[in-house]
VOBA-1610 file (N, C-alpha, C; in pm, whole numbers, padded with zeros to 5 digits, always signed):
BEGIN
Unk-09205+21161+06182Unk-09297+21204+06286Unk-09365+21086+06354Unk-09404+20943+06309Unk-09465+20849+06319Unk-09359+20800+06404Unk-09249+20843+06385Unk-09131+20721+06466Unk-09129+20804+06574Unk-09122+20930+06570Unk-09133+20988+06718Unk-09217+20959+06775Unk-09366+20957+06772Unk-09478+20924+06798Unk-09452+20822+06847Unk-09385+20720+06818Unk-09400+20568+06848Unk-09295+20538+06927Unk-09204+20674+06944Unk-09106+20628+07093Unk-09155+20676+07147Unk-09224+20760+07175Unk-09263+20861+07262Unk-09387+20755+07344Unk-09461+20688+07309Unk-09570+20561+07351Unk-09470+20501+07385Unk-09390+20429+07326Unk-09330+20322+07419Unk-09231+20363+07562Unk-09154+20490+07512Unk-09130+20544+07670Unk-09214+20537+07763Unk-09296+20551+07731Unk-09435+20577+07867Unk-09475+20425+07862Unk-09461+20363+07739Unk-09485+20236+07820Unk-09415+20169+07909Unk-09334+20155+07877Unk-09159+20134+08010Unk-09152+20160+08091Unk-09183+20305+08093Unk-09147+20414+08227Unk-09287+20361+08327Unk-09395+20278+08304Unk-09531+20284+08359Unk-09442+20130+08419Unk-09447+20070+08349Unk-09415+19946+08389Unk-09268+19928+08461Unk-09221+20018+08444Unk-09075+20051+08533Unk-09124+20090+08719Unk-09208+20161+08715Unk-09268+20241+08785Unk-09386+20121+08903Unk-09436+20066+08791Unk-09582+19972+08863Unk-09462+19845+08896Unk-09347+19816+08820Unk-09286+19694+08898Unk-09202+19724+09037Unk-09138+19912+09047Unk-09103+19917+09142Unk-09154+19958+09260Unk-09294+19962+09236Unk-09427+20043+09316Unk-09498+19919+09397Unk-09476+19799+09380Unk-09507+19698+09436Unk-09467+19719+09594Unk-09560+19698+09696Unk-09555+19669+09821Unk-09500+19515+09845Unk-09364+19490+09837Unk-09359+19315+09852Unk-09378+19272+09969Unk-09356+19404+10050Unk-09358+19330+10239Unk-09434+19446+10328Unk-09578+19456+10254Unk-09685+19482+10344Unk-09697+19449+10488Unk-09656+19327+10516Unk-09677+19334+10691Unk-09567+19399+10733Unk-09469+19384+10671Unk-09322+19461+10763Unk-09312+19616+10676Unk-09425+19696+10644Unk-09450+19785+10608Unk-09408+19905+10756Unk-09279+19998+10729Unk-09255+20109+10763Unk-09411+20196+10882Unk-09446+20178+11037Unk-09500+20208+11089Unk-09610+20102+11105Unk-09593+20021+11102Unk-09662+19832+11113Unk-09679+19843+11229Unk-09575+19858+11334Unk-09616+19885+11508Unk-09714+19984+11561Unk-09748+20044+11445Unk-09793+20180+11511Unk-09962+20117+11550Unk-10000+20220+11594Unk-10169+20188+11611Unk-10243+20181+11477Unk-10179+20198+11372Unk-10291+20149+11278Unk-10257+20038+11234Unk-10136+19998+11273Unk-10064+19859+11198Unk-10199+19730+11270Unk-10270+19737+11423Unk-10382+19701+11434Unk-10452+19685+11369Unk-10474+19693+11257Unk-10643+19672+11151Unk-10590+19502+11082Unk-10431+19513+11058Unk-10392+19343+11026Unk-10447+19253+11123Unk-10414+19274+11212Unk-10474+19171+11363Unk-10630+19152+11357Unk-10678+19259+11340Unk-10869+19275+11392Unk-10891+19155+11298Unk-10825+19223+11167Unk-10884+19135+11067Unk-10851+18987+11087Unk-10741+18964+11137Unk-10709+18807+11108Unk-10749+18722+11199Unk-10836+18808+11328Unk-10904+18773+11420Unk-11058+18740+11351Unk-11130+18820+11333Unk-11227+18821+11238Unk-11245+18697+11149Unk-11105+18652+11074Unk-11099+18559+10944Unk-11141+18420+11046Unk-11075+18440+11169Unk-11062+18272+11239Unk-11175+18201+11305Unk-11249+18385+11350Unk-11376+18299+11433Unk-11489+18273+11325Unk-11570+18161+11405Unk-11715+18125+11344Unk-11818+18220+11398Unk-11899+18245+11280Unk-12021+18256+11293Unk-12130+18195+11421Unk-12234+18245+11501Unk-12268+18408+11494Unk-12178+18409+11592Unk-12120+18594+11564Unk-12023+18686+11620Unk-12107+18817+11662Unk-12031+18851+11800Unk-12113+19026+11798Unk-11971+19046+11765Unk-11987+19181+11648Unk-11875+19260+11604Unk-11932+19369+11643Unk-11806+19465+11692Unk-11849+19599+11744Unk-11779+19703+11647Unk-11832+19837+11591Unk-11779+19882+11459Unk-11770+20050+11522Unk-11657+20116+11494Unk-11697+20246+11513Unk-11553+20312+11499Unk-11503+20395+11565Unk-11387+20492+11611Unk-11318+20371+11746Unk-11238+20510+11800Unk-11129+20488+11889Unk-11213+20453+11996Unk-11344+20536+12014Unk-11391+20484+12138Unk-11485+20397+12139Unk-11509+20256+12046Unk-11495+20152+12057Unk-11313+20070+12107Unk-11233+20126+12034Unk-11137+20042+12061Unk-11064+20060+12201Unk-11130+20170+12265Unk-11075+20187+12392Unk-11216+20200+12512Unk-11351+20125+12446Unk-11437+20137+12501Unk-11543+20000+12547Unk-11430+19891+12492Unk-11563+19781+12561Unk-11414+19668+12600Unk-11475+19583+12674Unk-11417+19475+12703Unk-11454+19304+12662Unk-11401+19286+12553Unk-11433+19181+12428Unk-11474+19096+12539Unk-11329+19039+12601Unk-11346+18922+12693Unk-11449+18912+12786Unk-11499+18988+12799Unk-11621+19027+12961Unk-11721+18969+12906Unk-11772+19012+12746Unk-11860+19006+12657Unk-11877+18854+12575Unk-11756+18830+12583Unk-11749+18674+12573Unk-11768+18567+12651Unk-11764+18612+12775Unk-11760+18511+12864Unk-11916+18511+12882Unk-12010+18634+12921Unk-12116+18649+12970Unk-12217+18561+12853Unk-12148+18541+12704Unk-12280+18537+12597Unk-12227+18391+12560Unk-12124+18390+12563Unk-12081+18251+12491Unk-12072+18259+12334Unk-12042+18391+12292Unk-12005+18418+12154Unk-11901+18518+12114Unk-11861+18451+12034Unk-11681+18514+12000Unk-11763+18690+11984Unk-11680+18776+12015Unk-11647+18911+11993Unk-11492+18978+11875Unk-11546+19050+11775Unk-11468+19114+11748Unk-11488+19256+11802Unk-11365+19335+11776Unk-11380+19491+11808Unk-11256+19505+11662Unk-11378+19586+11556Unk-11339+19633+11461Unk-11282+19767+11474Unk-11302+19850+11565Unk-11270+19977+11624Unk-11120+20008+11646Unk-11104+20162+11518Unk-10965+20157+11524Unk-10936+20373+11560Unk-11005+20383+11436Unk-11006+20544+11475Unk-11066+20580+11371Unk-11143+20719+11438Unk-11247+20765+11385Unk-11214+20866+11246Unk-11074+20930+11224Unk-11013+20950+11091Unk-11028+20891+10975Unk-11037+20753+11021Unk-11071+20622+10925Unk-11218+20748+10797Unk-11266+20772+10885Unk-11428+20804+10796Unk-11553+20687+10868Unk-11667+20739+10834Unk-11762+20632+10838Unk-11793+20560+10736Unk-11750+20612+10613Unk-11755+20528+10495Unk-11698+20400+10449Unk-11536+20406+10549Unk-11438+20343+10553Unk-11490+20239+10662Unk-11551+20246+10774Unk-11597+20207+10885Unk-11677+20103+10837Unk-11804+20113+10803Unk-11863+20075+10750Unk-11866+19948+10630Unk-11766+20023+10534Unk-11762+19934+10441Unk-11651+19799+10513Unk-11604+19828+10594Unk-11513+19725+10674Unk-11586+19639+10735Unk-11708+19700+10813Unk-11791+19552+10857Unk-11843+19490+10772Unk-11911+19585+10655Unk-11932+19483+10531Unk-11864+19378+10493Unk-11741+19385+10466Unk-11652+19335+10453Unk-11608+19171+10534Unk-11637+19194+10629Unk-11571+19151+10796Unk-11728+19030+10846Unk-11809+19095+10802Unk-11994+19037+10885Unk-12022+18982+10787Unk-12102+18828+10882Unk-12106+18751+10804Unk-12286+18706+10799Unk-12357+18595+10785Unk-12525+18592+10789Unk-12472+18533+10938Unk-12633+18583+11049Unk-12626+18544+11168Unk-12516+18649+11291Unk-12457+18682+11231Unk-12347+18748+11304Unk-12410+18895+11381Unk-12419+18967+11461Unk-12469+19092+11517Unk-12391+19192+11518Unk-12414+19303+11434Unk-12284+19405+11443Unk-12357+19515+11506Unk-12287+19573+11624Unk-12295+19687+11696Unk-12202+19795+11634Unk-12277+19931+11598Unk-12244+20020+11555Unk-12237+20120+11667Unk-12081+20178+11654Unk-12133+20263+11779Unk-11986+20406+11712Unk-12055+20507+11658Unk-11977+20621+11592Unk-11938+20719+11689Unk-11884+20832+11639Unk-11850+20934+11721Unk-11954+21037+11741Unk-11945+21149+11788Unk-12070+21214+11720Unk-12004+21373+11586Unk-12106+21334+11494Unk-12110+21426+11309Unk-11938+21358+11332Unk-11949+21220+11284Unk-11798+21186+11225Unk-11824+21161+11070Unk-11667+21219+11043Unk-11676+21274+10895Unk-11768+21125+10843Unk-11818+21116+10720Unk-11826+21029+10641Unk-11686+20978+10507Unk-11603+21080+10504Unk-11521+21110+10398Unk-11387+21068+10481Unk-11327+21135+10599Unk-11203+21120+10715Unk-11128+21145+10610Unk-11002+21101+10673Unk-10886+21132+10632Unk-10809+21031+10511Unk-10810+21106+10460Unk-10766+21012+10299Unk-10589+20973+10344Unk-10519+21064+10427Unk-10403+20999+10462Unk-10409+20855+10563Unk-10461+20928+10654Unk-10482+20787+10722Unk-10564+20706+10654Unk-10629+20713+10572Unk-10721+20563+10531Unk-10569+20511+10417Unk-10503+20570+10375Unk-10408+20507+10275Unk-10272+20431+10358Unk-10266+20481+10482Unk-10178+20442+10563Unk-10247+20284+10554Unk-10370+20291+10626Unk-10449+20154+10641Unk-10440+20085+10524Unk-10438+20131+10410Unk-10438+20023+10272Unk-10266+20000+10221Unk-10200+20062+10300Unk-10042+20015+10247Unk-10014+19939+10326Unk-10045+19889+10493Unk-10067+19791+10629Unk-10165+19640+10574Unk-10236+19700+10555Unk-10348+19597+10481Unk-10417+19622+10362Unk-10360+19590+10201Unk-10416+19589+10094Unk-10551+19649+10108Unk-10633+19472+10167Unk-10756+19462+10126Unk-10827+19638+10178Unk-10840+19714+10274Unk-10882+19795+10321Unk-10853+19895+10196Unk-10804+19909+10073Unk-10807+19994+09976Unk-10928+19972+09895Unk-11013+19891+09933Unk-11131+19895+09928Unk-11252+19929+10000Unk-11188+19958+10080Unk-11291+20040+10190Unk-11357+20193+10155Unk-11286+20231+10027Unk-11293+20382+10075Unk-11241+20403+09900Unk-11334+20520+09890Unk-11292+20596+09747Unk-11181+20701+09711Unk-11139+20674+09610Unk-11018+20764+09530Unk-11054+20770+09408Unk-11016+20944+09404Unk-11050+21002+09296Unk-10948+20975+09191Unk-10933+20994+09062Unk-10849+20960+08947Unk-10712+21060+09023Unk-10689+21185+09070Unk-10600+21263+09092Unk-10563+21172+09213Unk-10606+21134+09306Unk-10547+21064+09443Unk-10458+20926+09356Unk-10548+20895+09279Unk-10514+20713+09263Unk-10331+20755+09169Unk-10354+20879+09066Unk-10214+20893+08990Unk-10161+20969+09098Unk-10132+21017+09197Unk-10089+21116+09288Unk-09978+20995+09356Unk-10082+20878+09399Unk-10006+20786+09491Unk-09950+20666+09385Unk-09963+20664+09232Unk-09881+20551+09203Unk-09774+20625+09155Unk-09755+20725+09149Unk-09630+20808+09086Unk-09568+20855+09183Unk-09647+20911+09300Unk-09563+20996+09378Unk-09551+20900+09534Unk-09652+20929+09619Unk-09693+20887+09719Unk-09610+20727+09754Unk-09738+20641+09692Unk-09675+20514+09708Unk-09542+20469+09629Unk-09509+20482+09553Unk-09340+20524+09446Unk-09274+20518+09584Unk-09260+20620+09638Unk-09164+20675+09724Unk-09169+20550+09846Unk-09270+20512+09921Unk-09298+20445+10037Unk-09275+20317+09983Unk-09337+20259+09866Unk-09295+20104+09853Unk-09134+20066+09807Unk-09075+20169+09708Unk-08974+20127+09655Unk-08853+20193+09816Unk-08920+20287+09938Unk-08795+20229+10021Unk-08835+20137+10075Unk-08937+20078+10088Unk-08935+19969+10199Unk-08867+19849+10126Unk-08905+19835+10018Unk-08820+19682+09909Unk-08698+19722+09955Unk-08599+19883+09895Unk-08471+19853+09872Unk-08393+19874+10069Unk-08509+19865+10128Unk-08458+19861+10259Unk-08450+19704+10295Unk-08490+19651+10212Unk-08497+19486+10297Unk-08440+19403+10244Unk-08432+19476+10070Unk-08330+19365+09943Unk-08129+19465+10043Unk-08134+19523+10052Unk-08035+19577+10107Unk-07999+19540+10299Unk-08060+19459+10336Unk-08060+19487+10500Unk-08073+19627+10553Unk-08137+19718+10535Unk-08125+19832+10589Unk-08213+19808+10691Unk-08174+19852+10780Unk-08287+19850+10928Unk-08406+19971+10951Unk-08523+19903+10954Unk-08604+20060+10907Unk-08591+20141+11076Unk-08702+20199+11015Unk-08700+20269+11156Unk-08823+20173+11291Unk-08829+20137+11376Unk-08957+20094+11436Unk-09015+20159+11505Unk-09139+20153+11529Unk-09215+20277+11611Unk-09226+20179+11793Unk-09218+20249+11867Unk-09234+20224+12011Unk-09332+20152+12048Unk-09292+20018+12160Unk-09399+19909+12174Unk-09438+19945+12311Unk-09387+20041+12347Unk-09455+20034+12486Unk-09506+20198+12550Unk-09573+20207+12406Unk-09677+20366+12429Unk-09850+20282+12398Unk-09914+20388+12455Unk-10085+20320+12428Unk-10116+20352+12324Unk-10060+20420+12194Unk-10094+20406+12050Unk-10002+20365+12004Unk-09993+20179+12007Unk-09909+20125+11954Unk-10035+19980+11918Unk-09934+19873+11830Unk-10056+19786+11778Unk-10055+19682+11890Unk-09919+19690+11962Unk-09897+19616+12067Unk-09998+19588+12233Unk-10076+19742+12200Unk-10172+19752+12323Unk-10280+19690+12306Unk-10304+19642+12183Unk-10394+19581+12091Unk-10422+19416+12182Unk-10549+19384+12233Unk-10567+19234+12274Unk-10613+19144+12131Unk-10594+19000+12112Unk-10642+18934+12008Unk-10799+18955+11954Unk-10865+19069+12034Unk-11023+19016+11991Unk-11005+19196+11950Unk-10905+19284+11962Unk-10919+19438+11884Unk-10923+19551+12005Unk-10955+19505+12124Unk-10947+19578+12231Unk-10859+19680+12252Unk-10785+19790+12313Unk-10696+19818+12351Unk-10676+19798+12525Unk-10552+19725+12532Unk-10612+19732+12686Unk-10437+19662+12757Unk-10366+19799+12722Unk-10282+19836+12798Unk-10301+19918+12891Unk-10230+19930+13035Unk-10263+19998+13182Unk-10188+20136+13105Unk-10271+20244+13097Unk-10210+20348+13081Unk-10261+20425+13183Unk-10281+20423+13319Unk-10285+20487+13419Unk-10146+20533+13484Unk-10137+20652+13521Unk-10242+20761+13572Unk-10267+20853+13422Unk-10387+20915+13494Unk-10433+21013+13348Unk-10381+21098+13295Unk-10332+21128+13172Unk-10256+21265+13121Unk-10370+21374+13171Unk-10275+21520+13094Unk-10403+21611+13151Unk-10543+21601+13108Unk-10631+21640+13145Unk-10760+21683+13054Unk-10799+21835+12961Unk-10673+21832+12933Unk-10691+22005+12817Unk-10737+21945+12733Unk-10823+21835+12657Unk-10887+21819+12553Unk-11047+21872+12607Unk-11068+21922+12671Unk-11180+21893+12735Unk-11218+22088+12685Unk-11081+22154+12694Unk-11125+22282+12656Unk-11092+22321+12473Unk-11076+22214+12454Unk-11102+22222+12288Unk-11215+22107+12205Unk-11273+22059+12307Unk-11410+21977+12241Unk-11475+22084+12166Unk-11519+22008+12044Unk-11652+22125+11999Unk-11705+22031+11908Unk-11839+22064+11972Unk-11973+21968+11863Unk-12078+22080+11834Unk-12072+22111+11752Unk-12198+22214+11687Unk-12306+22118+11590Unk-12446+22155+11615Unk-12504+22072+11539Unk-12471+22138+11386Unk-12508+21997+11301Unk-12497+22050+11118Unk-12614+21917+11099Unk-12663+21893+10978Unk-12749+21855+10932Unk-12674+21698+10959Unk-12767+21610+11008Unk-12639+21463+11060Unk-12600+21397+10946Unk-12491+21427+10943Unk-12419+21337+10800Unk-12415+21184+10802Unk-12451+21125+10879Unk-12410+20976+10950Unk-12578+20882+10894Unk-12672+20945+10910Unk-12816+20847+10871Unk-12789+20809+10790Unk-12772+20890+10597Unk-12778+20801+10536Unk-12687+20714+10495Unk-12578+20673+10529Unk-12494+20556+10526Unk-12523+20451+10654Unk-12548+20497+10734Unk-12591+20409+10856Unk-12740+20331+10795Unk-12793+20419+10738Unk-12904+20314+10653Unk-12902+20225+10540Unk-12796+20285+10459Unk-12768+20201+10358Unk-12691+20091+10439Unk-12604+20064+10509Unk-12522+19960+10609Unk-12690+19918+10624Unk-12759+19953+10710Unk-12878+19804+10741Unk-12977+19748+10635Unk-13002+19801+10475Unk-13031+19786+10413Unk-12951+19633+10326Unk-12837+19663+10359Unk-12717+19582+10330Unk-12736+19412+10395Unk-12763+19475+10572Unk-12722+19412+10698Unk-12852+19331+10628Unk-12977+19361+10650Unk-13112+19337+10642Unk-13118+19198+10500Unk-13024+19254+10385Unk-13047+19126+10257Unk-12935+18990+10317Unk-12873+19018+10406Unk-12804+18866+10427Unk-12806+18879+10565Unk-12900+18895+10635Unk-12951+18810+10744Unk-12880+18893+10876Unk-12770+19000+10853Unk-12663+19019+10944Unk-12795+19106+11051Unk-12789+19087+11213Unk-12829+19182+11284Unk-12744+19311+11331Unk-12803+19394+11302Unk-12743+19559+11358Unk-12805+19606+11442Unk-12740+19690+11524Unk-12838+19785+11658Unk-12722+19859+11642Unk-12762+20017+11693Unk-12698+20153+11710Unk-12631+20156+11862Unk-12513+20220+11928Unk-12495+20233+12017Unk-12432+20354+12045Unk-12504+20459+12142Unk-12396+20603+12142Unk-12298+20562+12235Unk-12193+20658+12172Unk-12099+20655+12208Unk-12066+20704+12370Unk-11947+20625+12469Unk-11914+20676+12543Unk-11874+20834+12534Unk-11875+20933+12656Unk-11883+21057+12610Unk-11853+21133+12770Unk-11715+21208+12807Unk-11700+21217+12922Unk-11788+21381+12983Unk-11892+21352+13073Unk-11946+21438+13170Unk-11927+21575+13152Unk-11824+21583+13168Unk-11756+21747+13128Unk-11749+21837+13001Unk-11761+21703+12905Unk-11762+21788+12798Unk-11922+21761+12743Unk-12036+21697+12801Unk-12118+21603+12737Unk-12233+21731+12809Unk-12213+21833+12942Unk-12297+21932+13019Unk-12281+22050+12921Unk-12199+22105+12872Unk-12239+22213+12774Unk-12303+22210+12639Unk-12283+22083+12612Unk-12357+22050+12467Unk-12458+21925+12500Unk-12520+21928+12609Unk-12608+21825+12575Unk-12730+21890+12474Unk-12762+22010+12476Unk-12895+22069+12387Unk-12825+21990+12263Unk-12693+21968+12201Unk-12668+21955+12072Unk-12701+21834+12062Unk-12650+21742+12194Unk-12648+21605+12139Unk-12761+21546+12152Unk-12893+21628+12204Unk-13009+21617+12186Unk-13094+21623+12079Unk-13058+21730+12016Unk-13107+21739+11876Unk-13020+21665+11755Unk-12861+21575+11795Unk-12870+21500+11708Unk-12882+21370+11738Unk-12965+21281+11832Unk-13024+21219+11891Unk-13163+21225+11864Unk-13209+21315+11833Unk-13349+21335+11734Unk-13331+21301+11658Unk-13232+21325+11555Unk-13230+21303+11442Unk-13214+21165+11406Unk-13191+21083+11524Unk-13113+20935+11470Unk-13254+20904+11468Unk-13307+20906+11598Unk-13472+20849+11603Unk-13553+20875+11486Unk-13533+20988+11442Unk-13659+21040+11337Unk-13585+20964+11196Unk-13477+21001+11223Unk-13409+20890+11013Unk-13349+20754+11028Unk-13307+20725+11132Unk-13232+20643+11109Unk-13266+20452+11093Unk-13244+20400+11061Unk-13318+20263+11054Unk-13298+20156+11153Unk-13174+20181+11203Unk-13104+20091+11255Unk-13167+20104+11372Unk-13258+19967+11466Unk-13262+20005+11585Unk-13151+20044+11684Unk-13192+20151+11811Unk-13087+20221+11887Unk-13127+20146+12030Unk-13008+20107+12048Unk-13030+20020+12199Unk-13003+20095+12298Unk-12962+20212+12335Unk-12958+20326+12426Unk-12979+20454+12429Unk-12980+20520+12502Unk-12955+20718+12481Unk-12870+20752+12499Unk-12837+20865+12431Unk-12708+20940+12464Unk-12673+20974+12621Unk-12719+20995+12719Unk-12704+20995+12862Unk-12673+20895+12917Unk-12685+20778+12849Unk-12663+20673+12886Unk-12500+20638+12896Unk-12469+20711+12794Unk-12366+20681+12773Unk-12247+20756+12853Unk-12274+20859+12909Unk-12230+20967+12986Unk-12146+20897+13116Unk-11978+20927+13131Unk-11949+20861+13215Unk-11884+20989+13330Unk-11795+20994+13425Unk-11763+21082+13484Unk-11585+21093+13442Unk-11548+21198+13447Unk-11402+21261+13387Unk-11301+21142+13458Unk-11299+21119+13578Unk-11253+21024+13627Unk-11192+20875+13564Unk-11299+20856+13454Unk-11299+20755+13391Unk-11245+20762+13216Unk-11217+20871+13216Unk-11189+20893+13065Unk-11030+20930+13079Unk-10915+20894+12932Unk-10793+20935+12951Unk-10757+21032+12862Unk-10779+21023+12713Unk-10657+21130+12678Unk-10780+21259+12572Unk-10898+21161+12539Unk-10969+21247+12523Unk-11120+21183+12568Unk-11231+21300+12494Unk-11349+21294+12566Unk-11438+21182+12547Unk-11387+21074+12413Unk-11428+20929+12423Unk-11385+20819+12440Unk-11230+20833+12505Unk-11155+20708+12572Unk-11132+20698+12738Unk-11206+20603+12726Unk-11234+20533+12889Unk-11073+20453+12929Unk-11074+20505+13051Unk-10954+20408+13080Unk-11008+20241+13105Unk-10967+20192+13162Unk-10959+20014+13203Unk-11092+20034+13269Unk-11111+20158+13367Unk-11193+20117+13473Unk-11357+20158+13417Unk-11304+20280+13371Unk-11465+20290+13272Unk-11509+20193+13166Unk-11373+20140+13084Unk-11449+20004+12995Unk-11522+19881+13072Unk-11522+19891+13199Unk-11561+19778+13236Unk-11700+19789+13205Unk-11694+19922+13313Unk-11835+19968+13347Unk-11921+19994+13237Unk-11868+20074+13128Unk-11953+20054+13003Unk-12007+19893+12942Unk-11899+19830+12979Unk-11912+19703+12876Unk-12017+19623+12987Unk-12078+19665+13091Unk-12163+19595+13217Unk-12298+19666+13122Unk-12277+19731+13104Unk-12411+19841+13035Unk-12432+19773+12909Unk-12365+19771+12825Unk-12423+19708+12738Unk-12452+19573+12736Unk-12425+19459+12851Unk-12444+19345+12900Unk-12613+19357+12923Unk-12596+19436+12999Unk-12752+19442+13053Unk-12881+19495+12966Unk-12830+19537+12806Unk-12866+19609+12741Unk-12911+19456+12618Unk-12809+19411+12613Unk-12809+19310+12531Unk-12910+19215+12606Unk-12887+19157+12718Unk-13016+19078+12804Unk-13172+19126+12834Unk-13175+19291+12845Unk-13295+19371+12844Unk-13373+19345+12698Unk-13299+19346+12591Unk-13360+19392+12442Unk-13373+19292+12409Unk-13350+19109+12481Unk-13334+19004+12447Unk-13294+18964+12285Unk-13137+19026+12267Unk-13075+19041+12163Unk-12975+18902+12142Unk-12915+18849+12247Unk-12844+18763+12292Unk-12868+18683+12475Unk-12842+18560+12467Unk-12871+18519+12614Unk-12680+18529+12682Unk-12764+18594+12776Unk-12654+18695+12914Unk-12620+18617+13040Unk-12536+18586+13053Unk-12532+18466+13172Unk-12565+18557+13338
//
């Protein structure tokens, strides 16, 4: 019975170590959907690694990454810009713990979220992001069932084809470089800022829905400046761009969660939600991505915002 016992342990020891040697990601950057728009978070970051200190980093969803213009912002301040902004699935937890991550003492990080974005998001897409870029598997929590789910099943399957696709020459599949959710639309400072004019339709506009719920977003947005506050980093709040059309039936909502930032939140807020309000004209595929011509105009706003609050000198 002892000898069964004692194969029966060492099978599982084998089979673990059979398993964790063929479960290895060896070629993370040439990781299966690398082109895609999340394959972007490698770049932000290695942008991030190069510049010096102080930096304005801008942190949020998609509509940061399709909502300011790094270069405009660089030229006017005379300080490097990142745009950490990838998509709002990510979570705010994930968000967050990435500028942690990313911000350094002296550096200014602009927070600018969606509005009631999950804190939790999407556990697929945040794992997509940590098989693209390791380090980001620290961004974000897994439960004991997720963590054995993906070394047995999940990641098993995704790392051991990508190895025996590359120890074999197999040609993977590549995702398309010349769509606007690709990593390719991606500028060196995180931007997106490929011409994707003219506008698809606006049927997102009849499936917006923001209902108020109790704002899930303060207390992590406070713990982030509590954070920001012990090593020197500056933070300010920024609402989000938000197109006209969908921003007139729910402004009562985004009023009362606009109260709520004022009344809990720590982080000073460098604008109002109206502020942020642009016209349909200017938005493309949904109600917080500005095309080329609205990022300008936003990124003039927060120019003048940054020189008003004497946060940075504005040429």
């Amino acid at each position: 019975m002892k000898k069964f016992i004692l194969n029966i342990i060492v099978f599982i020891v084998l089979l673990t170590l059979l398993v964790f040697g063929m479960n290895r990601n060896y070629f993370p950057a040439k990781a299966t959907g690398n082109d895609g728009y999340i394959g972007a978070i490698v770049d932000k970051h290695a942008y991030a690694d190069k510049t010096k200190s102080p930096r304005i980093i801008f942190c949020g969803g998609s509509s940061i990454a399709f909502g300011i213009d790094s270069k405009m912002i660089e030229q006017a301040t005379g300080l490097p810009v990142v745009n950490m902004g990838i998509n709002g699935s990510l979570g705010l937890d994930f968000i967050l713990n990435q500028a942690r991550y990313v911000a350094r003492p002296n550096d200014i990080v602009i927070v600018s979220v969606e509005y009631n974005l999950s804190e939790e998001g999407s556990y697929k897409f945040k794992q997509e992001a940590a098989r693209i870029y390791p380090p980001a598997s620290n961004f974000f929590k897994h439960t004991i069932s997720q963590r054995i789910n993906d070394f047995f099943v999940s990641d098993f399957q995704h790392n051991f084809f990508i190895t025996f696709s590359h120890l074999t020459n197999r040609k993977l599949r590549e995702f398309p470089k010349n769509v606007v959710y690709s990593r390719s639309s991606f500028n060196e400072n995180g931007d997106v800022v490929r011409n994707f004019d003219p506008h698809p339709s606006h049927d997102f506009l009849q499936k917006f829905e923001l209902n108020h719920i109790p704002n899930p977003d303060i207390a992590p947005l406070n713990s982030f400046k509590s954070f920001a506050d012990e090593r020197k980093i500056k933070v300010y709040f920024l609402f989000p761009s938000l197109d006209e059309l969908a921003y007139k039936p729910k402004k009562h909502v985004v009023s009362i969660i606009a109260n709520e930032y004022n009344e809990g939140m720590h982080i000073p807020r460098l604008n109002k939600p109206e502020d942020s309000v642009f016209p349909d004209s200017l938005f493309y595929d949904t109600e917080y991505h500005l095309v080329p011509a609205g990022k300008k105009i936003r990124t003039q706003k927060i120019l003048d915002l940054l020189k008003e609050k004497g946060i940075v000198k504005v040429k």
